[in-house]
C-alpha positions as CSV (number, residue, x, y, z in Angstrom):
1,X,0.0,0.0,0.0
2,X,1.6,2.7,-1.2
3,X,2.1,6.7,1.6
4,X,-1.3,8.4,-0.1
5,X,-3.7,5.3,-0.1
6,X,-2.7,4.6,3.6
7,X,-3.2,8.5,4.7
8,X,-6.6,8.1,2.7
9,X,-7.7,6.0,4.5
10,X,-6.7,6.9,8.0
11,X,-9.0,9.8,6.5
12,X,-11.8,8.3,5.9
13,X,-11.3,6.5,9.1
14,X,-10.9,9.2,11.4
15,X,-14.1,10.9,9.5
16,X,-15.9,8.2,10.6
17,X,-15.0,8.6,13.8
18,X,-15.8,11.8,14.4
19,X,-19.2,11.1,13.0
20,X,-19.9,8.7,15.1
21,X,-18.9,10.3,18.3
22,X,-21.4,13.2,17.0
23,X,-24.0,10.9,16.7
24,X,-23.8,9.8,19.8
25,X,-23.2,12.9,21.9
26,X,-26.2,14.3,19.9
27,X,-28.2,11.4,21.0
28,X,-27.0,11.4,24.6
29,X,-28.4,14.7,24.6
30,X,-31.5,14.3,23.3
31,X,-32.2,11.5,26.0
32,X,-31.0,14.0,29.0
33,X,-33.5,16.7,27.7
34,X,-36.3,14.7,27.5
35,X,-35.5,13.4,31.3
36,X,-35.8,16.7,32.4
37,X,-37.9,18.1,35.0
38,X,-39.5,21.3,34.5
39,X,-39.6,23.3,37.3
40,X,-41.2,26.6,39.0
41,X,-39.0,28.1,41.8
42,X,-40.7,29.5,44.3
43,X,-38.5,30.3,47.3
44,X,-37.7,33.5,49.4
45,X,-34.0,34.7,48.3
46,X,-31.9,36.2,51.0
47,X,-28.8,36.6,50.2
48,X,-26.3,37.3,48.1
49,X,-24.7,34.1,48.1
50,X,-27.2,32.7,50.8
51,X,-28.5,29.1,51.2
52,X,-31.5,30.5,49.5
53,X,-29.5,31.5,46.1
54,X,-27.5,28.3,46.1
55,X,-30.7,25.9,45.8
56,X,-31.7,28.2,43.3
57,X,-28.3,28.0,41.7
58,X,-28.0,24.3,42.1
59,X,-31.5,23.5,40.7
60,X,-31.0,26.5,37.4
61,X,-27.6,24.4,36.6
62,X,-28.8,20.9,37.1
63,X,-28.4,18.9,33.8
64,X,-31.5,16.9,35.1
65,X,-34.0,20.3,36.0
66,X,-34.7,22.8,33.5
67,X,-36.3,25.9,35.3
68,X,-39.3,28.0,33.6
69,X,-39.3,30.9,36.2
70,X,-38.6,32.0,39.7
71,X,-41.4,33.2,42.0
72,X,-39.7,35.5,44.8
73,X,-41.5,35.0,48.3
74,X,-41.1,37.6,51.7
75,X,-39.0,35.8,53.4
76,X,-35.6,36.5,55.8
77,X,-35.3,39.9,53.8
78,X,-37.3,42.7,52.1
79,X,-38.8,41.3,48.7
80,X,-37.4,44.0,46.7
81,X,-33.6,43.3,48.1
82,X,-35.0,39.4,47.4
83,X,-35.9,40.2,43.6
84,X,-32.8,42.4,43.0
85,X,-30.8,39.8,44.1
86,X,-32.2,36.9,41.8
87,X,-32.2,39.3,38.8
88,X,-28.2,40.1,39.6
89,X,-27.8,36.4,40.7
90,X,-29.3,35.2,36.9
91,X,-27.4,38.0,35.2
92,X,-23.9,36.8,36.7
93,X,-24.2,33.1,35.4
94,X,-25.7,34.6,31.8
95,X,-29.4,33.0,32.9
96,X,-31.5,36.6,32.2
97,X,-33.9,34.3,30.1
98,X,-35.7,32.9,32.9
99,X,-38.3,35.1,34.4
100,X,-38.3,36.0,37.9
101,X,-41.9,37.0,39.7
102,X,-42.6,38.7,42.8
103,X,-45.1,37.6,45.1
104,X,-48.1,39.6,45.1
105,X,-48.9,41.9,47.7
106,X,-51.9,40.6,49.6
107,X,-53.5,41.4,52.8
108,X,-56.0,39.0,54.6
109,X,-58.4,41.1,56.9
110,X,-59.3,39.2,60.5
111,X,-62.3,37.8,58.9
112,X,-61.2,36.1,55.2
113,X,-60.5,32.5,55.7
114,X,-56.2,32.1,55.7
115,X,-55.5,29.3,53.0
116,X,-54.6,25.5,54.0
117,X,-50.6,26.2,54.6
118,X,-50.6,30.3,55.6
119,X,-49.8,32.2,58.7
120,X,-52.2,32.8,60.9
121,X,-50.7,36.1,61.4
122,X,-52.6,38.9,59.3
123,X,-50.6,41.0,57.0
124,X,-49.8,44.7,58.0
């Protein structure tokens, strides 16, 4: 076999290769997106760099979770200071795509009926 056939076909071999290693990341990741959990966050975020904006971190950069929003609660901290921190958390790891809502402001009075998991404590 003469220099050129041979690097031909280490060519054409290697070509192959590569295709097939394509083939298989592309269908690796075709299986891992459809094992994916969608997921709404709904947690109070004090912090920066608090336990609260870690879970959030660790669930936004889970291969296995893909997240379609974050709802901020009142929680240890102000909700503004909650919801500036998410949006600044989301814009350092380049994640501005998914949405982030703030609770809404709602007051029970003494005599509405508090939903199954509230406070019994009425809102000033």
């Amino acid at each position: 076999m003469k220099l050129g056939q041979f690097r031909n076909h280490i060519a054409v071999a290697t070509a192959v290769l590569v295709a097939c290693l394509l083939a298989q990341g592309q269908a690796r990741d075709q299986a891992q997106n459809q094992d994916r959990r969608k997921v709404i966050i709904d947690q109070d975020a004090a912090g920066p760099a608090g336990t609260d904006q870690q879970a959030i971190l660790l669930l936004i950069q889970s291969p296995r979770t893909e997240v379609l929003g974050i709802t901020v609660v009142t929680g240890d901290a102000w909700l503004t200071e909650e919801v500036a921190h998410t949006l600044r958390m989301l814009e350092l790891i380049g994640r501005t795509d998914i949405p982030v809502v703030p609770e809404p402001n709602i007051r029970w009075s003494e005599q509405e009926k508090i939903p199954s998991g509230g406070s019994s404590a009425t809102a000033q």
